[in-house]
Each structure stands twice: as C-alpha cells, then as structure tokens.
N, C-alpha and C positions, 0 to 999 in steps of 0.2 A: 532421079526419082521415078515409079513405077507408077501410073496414074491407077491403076487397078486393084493393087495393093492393099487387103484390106487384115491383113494377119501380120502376126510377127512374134518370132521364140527367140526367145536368148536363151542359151544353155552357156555351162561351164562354170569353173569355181568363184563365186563372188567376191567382191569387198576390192579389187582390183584397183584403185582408180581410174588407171588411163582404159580399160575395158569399159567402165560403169561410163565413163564420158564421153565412149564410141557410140554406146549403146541407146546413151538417154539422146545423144543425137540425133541417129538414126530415126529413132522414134518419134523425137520434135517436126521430121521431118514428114511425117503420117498422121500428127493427130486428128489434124481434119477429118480423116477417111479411114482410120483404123477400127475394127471392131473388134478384134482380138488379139491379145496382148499377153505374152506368156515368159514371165523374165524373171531367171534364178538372181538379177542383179537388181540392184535398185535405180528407178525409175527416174531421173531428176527434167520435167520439162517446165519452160514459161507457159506453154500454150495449153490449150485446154483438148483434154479429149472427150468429144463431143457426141463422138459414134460409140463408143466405148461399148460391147454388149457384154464380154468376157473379159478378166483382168487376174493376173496371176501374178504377185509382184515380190519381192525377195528383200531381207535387208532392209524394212522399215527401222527395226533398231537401232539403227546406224546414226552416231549423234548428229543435230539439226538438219537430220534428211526432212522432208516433205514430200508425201506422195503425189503427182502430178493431179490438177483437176480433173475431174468427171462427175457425167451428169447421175445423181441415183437413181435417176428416171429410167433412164436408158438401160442402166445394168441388167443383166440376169443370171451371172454368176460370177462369182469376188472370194477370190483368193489371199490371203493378205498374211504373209512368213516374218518370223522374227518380229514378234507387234509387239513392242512394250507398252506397261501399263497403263501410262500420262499418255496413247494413243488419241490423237485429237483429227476424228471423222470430218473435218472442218474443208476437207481438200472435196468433198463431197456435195456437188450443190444441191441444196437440199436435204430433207431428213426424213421424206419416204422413200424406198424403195421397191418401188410400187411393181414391177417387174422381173423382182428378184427372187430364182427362184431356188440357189444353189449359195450358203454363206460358208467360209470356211476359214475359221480366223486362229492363226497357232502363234500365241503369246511366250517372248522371252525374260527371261528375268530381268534385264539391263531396262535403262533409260536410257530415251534420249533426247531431257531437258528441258522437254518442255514444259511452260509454265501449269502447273493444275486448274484449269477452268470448269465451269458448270458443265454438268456431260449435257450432251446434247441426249433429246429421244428419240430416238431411231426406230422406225414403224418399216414390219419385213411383210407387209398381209398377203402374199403369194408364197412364200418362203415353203420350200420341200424338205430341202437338207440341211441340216446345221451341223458342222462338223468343228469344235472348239480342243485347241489343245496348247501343250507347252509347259514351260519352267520355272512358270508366274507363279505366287500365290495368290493371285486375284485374277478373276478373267469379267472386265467389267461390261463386257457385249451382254452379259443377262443381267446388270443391274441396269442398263441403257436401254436396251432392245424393247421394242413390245412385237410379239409372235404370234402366229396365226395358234389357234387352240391345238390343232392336229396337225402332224408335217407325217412325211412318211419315213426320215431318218433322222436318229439326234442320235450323235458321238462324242463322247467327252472324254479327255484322258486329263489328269493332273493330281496334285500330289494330298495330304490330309487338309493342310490350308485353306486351298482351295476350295475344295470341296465341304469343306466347314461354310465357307465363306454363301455356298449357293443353294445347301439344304432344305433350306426353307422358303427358297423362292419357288414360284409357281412355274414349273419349264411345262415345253408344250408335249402335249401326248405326241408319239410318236410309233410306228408301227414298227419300225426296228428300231433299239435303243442299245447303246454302246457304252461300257463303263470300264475306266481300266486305268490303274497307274501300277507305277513304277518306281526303281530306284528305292534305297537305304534312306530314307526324309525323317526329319523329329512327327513327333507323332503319331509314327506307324500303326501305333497299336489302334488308334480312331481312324483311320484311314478306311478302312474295309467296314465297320461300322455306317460310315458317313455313307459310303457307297450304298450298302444297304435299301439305305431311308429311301434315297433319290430313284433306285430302282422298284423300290415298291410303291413310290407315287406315281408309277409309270404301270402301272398291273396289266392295262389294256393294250397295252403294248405284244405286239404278235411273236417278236421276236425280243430275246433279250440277253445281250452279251456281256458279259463279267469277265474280266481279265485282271491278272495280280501278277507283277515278276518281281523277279530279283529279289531281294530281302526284304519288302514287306511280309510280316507273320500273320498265316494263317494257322488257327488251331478250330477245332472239333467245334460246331456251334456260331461259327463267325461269319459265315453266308448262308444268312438264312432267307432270302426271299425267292419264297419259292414260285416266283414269276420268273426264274432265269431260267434259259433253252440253252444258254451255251457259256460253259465254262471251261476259261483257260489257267492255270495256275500255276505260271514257270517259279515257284518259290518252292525251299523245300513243305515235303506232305508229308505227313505220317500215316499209314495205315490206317488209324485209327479215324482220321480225320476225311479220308476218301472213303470209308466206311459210312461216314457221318453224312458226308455230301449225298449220293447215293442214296440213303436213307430216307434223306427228308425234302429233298429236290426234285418231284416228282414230275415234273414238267421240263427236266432237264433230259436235251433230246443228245448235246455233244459236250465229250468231258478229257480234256486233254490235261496231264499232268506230268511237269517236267521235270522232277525232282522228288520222288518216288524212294523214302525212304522207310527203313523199318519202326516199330515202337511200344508199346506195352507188350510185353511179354505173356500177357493171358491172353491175344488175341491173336499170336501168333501160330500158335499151333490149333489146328483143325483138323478134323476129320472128313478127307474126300470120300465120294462114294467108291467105290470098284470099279465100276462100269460108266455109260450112258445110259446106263437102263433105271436107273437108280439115280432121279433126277433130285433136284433141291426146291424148296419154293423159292419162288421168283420174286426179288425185289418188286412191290409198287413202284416200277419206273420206265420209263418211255426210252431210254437210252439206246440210241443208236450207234452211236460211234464215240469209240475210247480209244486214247492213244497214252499210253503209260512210256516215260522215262524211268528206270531204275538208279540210284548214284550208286554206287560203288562202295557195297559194305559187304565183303565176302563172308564174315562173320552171320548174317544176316539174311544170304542171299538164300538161301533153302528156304529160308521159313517166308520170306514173303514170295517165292514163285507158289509156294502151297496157298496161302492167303490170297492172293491172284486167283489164281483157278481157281478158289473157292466163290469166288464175287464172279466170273464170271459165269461160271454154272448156274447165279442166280439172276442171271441176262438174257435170256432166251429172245430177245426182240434184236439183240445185239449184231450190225450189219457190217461193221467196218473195224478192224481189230488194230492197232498199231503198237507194237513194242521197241523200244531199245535197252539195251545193256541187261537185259535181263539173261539167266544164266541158260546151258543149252538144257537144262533138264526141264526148261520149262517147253518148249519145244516138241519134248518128248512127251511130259504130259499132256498137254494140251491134245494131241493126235488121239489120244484115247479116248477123249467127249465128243468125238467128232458128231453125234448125232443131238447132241444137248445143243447144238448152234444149228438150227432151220435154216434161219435168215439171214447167218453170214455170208459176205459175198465176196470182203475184200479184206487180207491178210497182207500188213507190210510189217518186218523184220529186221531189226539193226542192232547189230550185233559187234561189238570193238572186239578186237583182237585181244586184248585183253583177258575178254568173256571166254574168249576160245580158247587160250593158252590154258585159265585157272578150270575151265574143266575138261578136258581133254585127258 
C-alpha cells in the first residue's frame, strides 16, 4: 500500500467478477485517504470513504450491488452510471450536499431489487452542473433533489415518458440548457412537444440546446421555442420543415441537420437570382453555422441543391457552411454567390463516391 495515494481509475469492460473484486479491493485498501475515485466497475467496500471529494462509479444496476459509503459533505462531484430507478442514496451519509458542485446521474432501465422506500430529500445548494440521462422512464433525482434557483449547466436526455413525467416540475434556471432524446419510443409524437414546454420555462437561459435523433418525427411547426441557439436534428427533415425552423427560430445561432430530405413539390422549385449582385432578403435570423446532410434521393437531388442555395442566399450572417452527400452541382452553384457570403470563413465538404459516380 502507497501511503500518499490519494487517486485511483479503473478502466476496462465491466460486470467481470473476478476484475470487479480486484478492484473493489484495491480500493478498500485506500478508503481512508482516497479522494478520488474513477471506476467503469462497480465499487463493492465494507469501509467507508471518508475523504471521498470525486466519485465516478459504473454498474450500479447490477442486482443487490450497493454503492460503498461516503460522506455528502465531503463530495464535490458524483458521477453515478447504470442507476436504476428503486436507486436508494442511503449509502450517502447524510442528505446535503453541501459541497457539491458537479451532479451527473445516467439512469438504466433495469432494477436492482430493491425494496421501494420513502425517497429521501436531497438538498444540492452549491450545485453548477446537473447533467441527467438514460433508458429510464423516470429519473426521480428531480422528484428528490431540492436545487439551487440558478446553476450554470442542466442536461437532460431521455425519452417521451420521462419527460411527461418532469414537465411540470420547477427545474432550476440554468445559463446553458441541454434537451435531447433519441431512439424509435411509444409516443414519439409527444416527445418534442414535452421538450418544448421544459425549454421555454428555461427562456433565461443564454444558451439552449435541442437535439432529436434517429426516428423520432419531426414535422413543420414542432420546435417552436424560440429560446433555442442550437439545433441538432439527426431525424429525417423535409425541406419544408427546415424552412419552418429557420423562419421562426430567430435566436437560433447553429442548425445542423442529418437527414436532409426532399418534399412538397410547390416549394421545390425556385427561382435563383443570376448573379451575386442580385441579392434575396434575408431571413430574420442570427444563423451562423449550418451543417446539411443530404439522404440519398437522386430523383430529388436537383431540386433541393436549388432550394439550398436558395435559403442560403438568405443567410448573409452565415460563418461556417457544412455539406455532405449533396450533388456536385451544388458546388458549382454555390461558387457563383461567392460575394452574397461576407462572413463566411469556414467551408467543409463530404461527398460519397457515390455523389461522384451519379454525376460525373
């Protein structure tokens, strides 16, 4: 044993036993003097860790594990992976965390067994960051917690459930705010809804992040709080619907979209100008930086590189440009507005081979 030792990482793939019983070892043998503790395995000691300042711990899930003691007093930032929902803070002495100023808790779907007891209330009054996530549809750290009014970070990702589940709780302001799920889930279509709400009880918020992948649907009208600076939407989009964003997101500063599809056929065809001399009005929007994914509809592909250059002729504030799969004519157009774009500075291009063969 190291008398000086006051750290310790476990890395590598969990749920091992005879690893998990190297490791919760080792650690037994530090808890008096450890203050940092960073472990993808789960933690199993008798003894209490006393110094504890940092705790990163993996594989709470894990049926009748128990997280080792520690003081709340002591902590200042607590990590805590695979949390199922019958989670019971009870390994915690204490129910402020008086110190803490970094919480980060990622809830799994599973249990593990234990009996349902009265939640305890968990008081965070120095708290910064709250960063909540997972495969739950309950995350009951905002039914338990009481939170300082204002932090400067809160992230949430989770699925319609969830987010049903915490709509109407009071979460605390936060200067950047984080919203985002994922996954094919029963009721998608409230999903982006629910998200919504929670982002516009947050207005004051400096920054505000919207994220949507994989097959949850969005259509034209479904993100409307126009307190969000940065949208990501790896679902597919339709023209019509990145028209709409645009539009009415006026506060929206980054707009990346992965799934860049065609759709009503009135809105497809436009009329560019000739030149750069012959400018468009310019969206009411603050838009700095777009990054377009195209899918793969050759049928299609003419009419939204024209619909493209048409939105972005009305971006003139527009700094950082990002394309993939879109066709090479779009390329070519594009060089011909070169003076309709001031303030661009920074042009990335990704192009499949694919793109290259069908127009070549």
């Amino acid at each position: 044993m190291f008398p000086k030792v006051t750290s310790l990482k476990f890395s590598g793939t969990p749920f091992y036993p005879a690893v998990d019983a190297l490791y919760s070892h080792i650690a037994q043998q530090y808890a008096h003097q450890l203050q940092y503790l960073d472990s993808s395995h789960p933690i199993s000691s008798e003894r209490k860790f006393e110094m504890l300042k940092h705790a990163s711990i993996n594989g709470i899930g894990v049926s009748n594990y128990k997280v080792p003691q520690m003081s709340a007093e002591c902590l200042e930032k607590l990590s805590l992976y695979n949390v199922p929902s019958d989670f019971s803070w009870n390994s915690f002495e204490g129910s402020e965390f008086s110190n803490l100023y970094e919480l980060c808790v990622y809830y799994t779907a599973a249990s593990n067994g234990n009996q349902r007891i009265p939640a305890r209330r968990l008081l965070f009054p120095k708290l910064k960051v709250l960063d909540v996530d997972g495969i739950s549809n309950e995350y009951p750290v905002f039914h338990q917690a009481v939170f300082p009014e204002e932090i400067s970070r809160l992230f949430i990702s989770g699925f319609g459930d969830m987010y049903r589940s915490i709509r109407d709780i009071k979460l605390p302001r936060a200067k950047k705010l984080g919203i985002s799920t994922s996954l094919d889930h029963d009721d998608t279509s409230q999903t982006v809804s629910y998200m919504n709400q929670i982002a516009k009880n947050a207005a004051r918020a400096e920054t505000v992040y919207f994220r949507v992948y994989n097959n949850v649907p969005v259509a034209a009208g479904d993100v409307t709080c126009t307190a969000i600076t940065v949208l990501y939407l790896k679902t597919q989009i339709s023209i019509e619907t990145m028209l709409s964003l645009i539009g009415t997101l006026h506060n929206l500063v980054d707009l990346e979209l992965g799934r860049l599809i065609g759709g009503d056929s009135t809105v497809q065809y436009v009329d560019l100008p000739e030149s750069d001399e012959q400018l468009l009005e310019p969206f009411n929007s603050k838009l700095k930086c777009l990054a377009l994914k195209v899918e793969d509809q050759p049928e299609a592909s003419s009419n939204i590189v024209d619909v493209v250059i048409f939105i972005l002729l009305k971006l003139p504030m527009l700094r950082e440009l990002m394309c993939e799969q879109l066709a090479k004519a779009f390329l070519n157009k594009l060089e011909l507005y070169v003076e309709a774009y001031p303030k661009l500075q920074t042009i990335a291009y990704g192009i499949s081979q694919d793109a290259i063969d069908n127009n070549e």
